[in-house]
C-alpha positions in Angstrom: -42.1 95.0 -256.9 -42.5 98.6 -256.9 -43.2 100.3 -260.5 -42.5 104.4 -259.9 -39.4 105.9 -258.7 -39.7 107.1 -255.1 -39.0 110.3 -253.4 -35.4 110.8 -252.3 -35.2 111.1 -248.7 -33.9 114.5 -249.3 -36.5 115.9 -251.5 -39.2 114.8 -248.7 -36.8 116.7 -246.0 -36.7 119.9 -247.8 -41.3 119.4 -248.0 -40.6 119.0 -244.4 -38.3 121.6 -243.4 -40.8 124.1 -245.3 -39.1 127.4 -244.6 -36.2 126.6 -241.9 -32.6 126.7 -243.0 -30.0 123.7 -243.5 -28.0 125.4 -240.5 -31.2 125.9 -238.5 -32.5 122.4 -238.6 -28.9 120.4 -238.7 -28.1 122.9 -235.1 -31.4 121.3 -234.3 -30.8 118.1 -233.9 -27.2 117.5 -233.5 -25.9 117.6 -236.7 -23.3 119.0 -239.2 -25.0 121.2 -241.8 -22.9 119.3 -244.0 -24.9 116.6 -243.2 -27.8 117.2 -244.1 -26.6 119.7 -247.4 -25.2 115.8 -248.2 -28.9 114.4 -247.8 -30.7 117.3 -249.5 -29.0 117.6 -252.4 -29.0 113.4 -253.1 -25.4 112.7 -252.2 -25.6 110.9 -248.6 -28.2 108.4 -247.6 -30.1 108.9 -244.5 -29.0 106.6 -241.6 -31.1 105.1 -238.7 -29.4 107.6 -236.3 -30.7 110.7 -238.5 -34.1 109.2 -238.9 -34.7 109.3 -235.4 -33.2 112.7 -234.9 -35.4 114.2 -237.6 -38.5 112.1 -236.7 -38.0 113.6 -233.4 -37.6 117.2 -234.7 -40.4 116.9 -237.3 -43.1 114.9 -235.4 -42.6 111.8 -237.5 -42.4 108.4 -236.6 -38.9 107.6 -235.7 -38.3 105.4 -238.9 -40.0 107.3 -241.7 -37.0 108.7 -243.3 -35.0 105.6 -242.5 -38.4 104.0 -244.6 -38.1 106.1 -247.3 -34.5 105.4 -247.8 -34.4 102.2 -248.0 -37.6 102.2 -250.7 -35.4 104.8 -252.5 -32.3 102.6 -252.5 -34.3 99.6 -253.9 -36.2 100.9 -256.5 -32.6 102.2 -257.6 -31.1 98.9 -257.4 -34.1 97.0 -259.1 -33.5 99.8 -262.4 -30.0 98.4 -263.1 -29.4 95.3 -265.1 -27.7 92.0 -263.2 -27.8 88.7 -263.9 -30.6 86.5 -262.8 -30.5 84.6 -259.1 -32.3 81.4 -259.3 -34.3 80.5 -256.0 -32.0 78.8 -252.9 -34.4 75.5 -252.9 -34.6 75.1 -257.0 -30.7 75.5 -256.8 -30.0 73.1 -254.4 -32.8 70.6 -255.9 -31.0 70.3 -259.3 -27.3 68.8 -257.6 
């Protein structure tokens, strides 16, 4: 269970990008600069497809931002309240 809230994807690309531009580094790899504004600013998650491009672009391993964004999205699930799930096998046990 992790215990600190994460870096967004997007504030790691922007440590990244140091001083490029959104428009320079989305024509970069492919991208809309919509995209990535989306990504930067905490609006749009970062999908396998981007990770790649911007591992590619940034001398990263392929999956680091795809990494990050999934540890971001569960730490942000694991802050809001839900009811409990009992385990499969002590569910099934008690029929």
């Amino acid at each position: 269970m992790m215990v600190h809230n994460p870096a967004s994807p997007g504030e790691l690309l922007r440590e990244f990008m140091g001083d490029r531009s959104v428009t320079e580094l989305a024509m970069h790899i492919g991208v809309a600069r919509a995209t990535l504004s989306r990504i930067l600013n905490g609006r749009s998650a970062v999908s396998v497809d981007l990770s790649n491009r911007l591992g590619e672009a940034l001398s990263l391993s392929p999956d680091f931002f795809a990494k990050a964004q999934l540890q971001y999205d569960l730490w942000r699930k694991s802050q809001r309240k839900r009811r409990s799930i009992k385990p499969l096998v002590a569910a099934l046990a008690s029929r």
